[in-house]
C-alpha positions in Angstrom: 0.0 0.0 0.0 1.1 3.7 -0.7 1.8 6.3 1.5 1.1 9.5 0.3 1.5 13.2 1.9 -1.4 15.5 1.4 0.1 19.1 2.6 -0.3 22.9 2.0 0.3 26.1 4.4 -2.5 27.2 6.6 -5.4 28.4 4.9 -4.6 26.6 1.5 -7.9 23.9 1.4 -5.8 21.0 2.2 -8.6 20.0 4.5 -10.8 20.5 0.9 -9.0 18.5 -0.8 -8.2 15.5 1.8 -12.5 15.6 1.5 -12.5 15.3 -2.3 -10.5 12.0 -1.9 -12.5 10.9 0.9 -15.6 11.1 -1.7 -13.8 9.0 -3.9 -12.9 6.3 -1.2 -9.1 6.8 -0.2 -8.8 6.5 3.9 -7.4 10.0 4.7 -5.6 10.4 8.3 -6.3 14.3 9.6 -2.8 14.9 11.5 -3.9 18.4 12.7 -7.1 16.5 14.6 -5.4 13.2 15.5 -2.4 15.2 16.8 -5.2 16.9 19.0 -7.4 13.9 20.2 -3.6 12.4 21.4 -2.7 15.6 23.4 -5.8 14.9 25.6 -5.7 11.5 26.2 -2.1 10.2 26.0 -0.7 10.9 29.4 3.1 11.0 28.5 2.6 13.6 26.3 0.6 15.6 28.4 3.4 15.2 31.2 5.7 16.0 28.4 3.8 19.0 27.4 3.3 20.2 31.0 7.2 19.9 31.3 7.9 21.7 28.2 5.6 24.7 28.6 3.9 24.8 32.3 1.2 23.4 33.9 -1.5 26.2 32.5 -1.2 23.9 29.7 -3.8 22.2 30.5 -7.2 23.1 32.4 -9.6 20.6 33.7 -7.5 17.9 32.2 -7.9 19.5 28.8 -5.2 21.6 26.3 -5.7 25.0 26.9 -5.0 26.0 23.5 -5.1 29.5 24.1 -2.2 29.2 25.9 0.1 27.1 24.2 -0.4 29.0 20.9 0.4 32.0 22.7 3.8 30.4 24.4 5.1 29.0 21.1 4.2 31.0 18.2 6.6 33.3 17.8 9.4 30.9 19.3 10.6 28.9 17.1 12.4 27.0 19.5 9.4 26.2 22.0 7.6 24.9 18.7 10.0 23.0 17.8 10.4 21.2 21.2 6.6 21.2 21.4 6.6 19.6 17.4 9.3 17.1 18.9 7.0 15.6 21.7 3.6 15.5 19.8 5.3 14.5 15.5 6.5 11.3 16.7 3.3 9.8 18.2 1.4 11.3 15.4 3.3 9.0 13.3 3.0 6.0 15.1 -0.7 6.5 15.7 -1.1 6.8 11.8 1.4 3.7 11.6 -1.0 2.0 13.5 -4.4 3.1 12.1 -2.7 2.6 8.3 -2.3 -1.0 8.8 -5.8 -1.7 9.2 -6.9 -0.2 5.7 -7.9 -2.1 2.7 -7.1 0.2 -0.1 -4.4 1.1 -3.2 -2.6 4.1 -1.3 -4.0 5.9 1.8 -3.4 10.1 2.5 -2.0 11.2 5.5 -3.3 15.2 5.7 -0.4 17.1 7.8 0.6 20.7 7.7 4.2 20.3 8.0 5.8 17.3 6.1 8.6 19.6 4.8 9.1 21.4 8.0 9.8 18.5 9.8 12.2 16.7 7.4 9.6 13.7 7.0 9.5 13.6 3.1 11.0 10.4 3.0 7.7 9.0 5.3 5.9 9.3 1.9 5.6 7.5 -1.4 4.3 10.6 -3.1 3.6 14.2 -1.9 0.2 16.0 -3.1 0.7 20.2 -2.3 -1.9 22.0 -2.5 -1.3 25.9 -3.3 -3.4 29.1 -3.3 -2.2 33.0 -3.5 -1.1 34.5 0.1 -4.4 36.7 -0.1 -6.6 34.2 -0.7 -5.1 32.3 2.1 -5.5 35.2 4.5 -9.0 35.7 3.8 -10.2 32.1 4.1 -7.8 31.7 7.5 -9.7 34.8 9.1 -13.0 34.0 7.8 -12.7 30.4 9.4 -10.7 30.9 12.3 -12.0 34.6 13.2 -8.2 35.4 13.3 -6.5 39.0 12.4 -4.8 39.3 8.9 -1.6 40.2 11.3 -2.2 36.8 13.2 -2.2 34.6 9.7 0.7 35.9 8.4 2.6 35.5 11.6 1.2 31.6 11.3 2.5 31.9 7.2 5.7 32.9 8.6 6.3 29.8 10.8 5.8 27.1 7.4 8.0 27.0 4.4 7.3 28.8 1.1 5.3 27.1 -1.5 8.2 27.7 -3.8 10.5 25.6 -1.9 7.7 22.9 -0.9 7.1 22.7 -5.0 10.2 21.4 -5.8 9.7 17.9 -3.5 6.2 17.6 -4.2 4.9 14.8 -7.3 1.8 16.6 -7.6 0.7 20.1 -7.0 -2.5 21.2 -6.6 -3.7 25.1 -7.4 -6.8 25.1 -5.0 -8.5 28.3 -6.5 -11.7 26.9 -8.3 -13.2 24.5 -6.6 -14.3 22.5 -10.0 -10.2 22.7 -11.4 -9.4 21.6 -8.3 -12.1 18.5 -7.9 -11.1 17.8 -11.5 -7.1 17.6 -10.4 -8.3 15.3 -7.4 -9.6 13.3 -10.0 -7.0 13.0 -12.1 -4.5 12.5 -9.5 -6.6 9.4 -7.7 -6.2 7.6 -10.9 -2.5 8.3 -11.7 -2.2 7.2 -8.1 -4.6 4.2 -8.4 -2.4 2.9 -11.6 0.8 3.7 -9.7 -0.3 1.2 -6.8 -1.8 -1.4 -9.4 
């Protein structure tokens, strides 16, 4: 079975996209949510997480995201050390949970393949692109964030220039018919690959 990266910066419609497969039957694995679900209930990271950035890390047994988004972005070394406790058991959960699908290839959906240096995790990398503005927009309108607040979060990820260059397939997520009919096409050169 293939492995394949699904990835974009923040506001991007990687999320889009990961549903467009879904609709066609591919298993897709949301990092972003699993990474969440394990923060509050694996109790070695929590311990790890406490240890890293405080115990207001958590309230009532719970992330206080609030607070750990305020204590790492903008230090790239917190998140890093923060990225370094919750990555790894990410991956083995997705490990785990991509043993028990029955399918050609399966899609892991994660922000930061090429951040982390796990390109080699993957069989083939999707990206999916859209202009800075664009993201901007989407990010606030979602997320009720300020413009200043996205680009600070645009800041922390890699180019799409550089991500383009180590990615098989690159999706312009702008029209959301171009981009279903890319999906498409990509699911079968993917479907032949893992014939």
């Amino acid at each position: 079975m293939m492995i394949v990266g699904l990835t974009g910066g923040i506001g991007s419609g990687k999320s889009t996209v990961a549903n467009m497969f879904r609709e066609l039957g591919v298993p897709v694995y949301n990092s972003d949510v699993e990474a969440k679900n394990l923060m509050n209930s694996s109790a070695n990271i929590k311990k790890e997480i406490q240890g890293l950035l405080g115990e207001q890390s958590y309230l009532d047994g719970k992330l206080n995201r609030d607070y750990v988004a305020k204590k790492v972005f903008g230090n790239k070394g917190l998140l890093k050390a923060l990225n370094g406790i919750v990555h790894p058991a990410v991956r083995e959960h997705f490990l785990g949970w991509s043993k028990g699908q029955k399918a050609q290839y399966v899609i892991q959906e994660a922000a930061i393949i090429f951040e982390n240096g796990n390109r080699e995790f993957y069989d083939k990398i999707i990206l999916v692109t859209a202009p800075i503005p664009t993201r901007i927009s989407r990010v606030m309108h979602r997320d009720g964030s300020t413009e200043a607040q996205v680009e600070q979060r645009i800041k922390n990820q890699l180019p799409d220039s550089q991500k383009e260059k180590y990615s098989d397939f690159i999706i312009a997520n702008i029209e959301l018919e171009k981009t279903r009919h890319e999906v498409m096409r990509i699911h079968q050169e993917l479907l032949k690959l893992g014939a």
